[in-house]
C-alpha positions in Angstrom: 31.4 12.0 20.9 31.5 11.3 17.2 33.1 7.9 15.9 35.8 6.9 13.6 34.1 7.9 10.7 33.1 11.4 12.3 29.8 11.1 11.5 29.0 11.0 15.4 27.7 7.0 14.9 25.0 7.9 12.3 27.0 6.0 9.7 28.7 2.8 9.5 32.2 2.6 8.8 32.7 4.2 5.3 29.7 7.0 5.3 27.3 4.8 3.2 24.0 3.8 4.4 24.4 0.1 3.5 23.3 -2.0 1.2 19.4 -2.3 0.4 19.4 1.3 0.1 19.7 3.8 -2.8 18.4 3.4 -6.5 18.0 0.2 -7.4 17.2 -1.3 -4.4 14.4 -1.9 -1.9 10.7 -3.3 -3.0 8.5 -0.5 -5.7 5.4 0.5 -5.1 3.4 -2.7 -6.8 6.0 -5.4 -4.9 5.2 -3.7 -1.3 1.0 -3.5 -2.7 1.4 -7.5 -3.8 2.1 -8.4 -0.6 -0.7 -6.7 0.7 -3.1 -8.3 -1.5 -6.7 -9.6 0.7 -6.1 -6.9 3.7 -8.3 -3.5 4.2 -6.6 -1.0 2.7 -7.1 3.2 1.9 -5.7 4.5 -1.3 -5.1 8.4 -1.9 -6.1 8.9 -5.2 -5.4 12.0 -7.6 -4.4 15.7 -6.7 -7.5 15.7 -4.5 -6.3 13.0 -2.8 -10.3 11.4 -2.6 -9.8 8.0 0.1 -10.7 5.1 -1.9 -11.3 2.3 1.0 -11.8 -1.5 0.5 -9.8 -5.1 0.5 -7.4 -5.1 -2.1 -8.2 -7.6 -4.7 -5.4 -7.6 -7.4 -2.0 -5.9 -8.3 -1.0 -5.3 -11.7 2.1 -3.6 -12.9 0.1 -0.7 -13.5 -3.3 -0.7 -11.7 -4.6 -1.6 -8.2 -8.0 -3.2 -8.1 -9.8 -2.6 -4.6 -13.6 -4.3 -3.7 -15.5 -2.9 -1.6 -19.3 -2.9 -0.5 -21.5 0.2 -1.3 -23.9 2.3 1.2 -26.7 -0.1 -0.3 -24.6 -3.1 0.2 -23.8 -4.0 -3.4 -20.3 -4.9 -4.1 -18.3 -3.2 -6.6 -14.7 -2.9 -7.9 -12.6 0.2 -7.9 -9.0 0.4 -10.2 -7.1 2.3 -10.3 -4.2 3.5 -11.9 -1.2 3.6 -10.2 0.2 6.7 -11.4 -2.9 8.6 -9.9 -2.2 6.8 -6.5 -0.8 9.9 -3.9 -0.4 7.3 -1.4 -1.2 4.4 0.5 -2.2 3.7 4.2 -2.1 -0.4 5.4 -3.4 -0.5 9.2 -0.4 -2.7 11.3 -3.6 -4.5 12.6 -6.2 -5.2 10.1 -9.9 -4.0 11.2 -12.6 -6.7 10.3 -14.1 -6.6 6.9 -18.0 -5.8 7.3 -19.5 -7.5 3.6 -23.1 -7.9 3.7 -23.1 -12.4 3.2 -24.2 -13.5 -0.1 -27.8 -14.5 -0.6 -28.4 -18.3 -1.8 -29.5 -19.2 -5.3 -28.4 -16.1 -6.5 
């Protein structure tokens, strides 16, 4: 049975989805990547959308910088653009990050 509205309860009163929604509002891509800042992350990147996996180190307003440990346990950094990201996957529960420990007096 639909409401007042007619919208069968899919609206609230008025038709509008609310406020925080629509242009203008909400978090962009770098707010919602800023608060993500020190967790594992896997970043899409480019028409071939090639995974690019690692902790995310920094947010700029036009990069992402992501570290992560190579197959012969060297550390590098990866950034990346944010106009070539395709998109962005943030496990709910963050898997343990596996860096090789730092030798001493190097």
């Amino acid at each position: 049975m639909a409401d007042a509205t007619g919208a069968g309860g899919y609206y609230p009163p008025g038709g509008n989805y609310g406020p925080g929604y629509g242009p203008g509002y909400g978090m962009t891509l770098y707010e919602r990547l800023q608060r993500c800042v020190g967790r594992v992350i896997t970043v899409y990147v480019g028409e071939g959308n090639v995974p690019v996996m690692g902790m995310l180190h920094a947010v700029g307003p036009n990069y992402l910088e992501i570290h992560r440990a190579t197959d012969t346990n060297a550390h590098e950094a990866v950034i990346i653009q944010l106009p070539a990201v395709a998109s962005v996957v943030i496990p709910m529960q963050q898997p343990p990050m596996t860096m090789p420990p730092e030798t001493p007096g190097r």
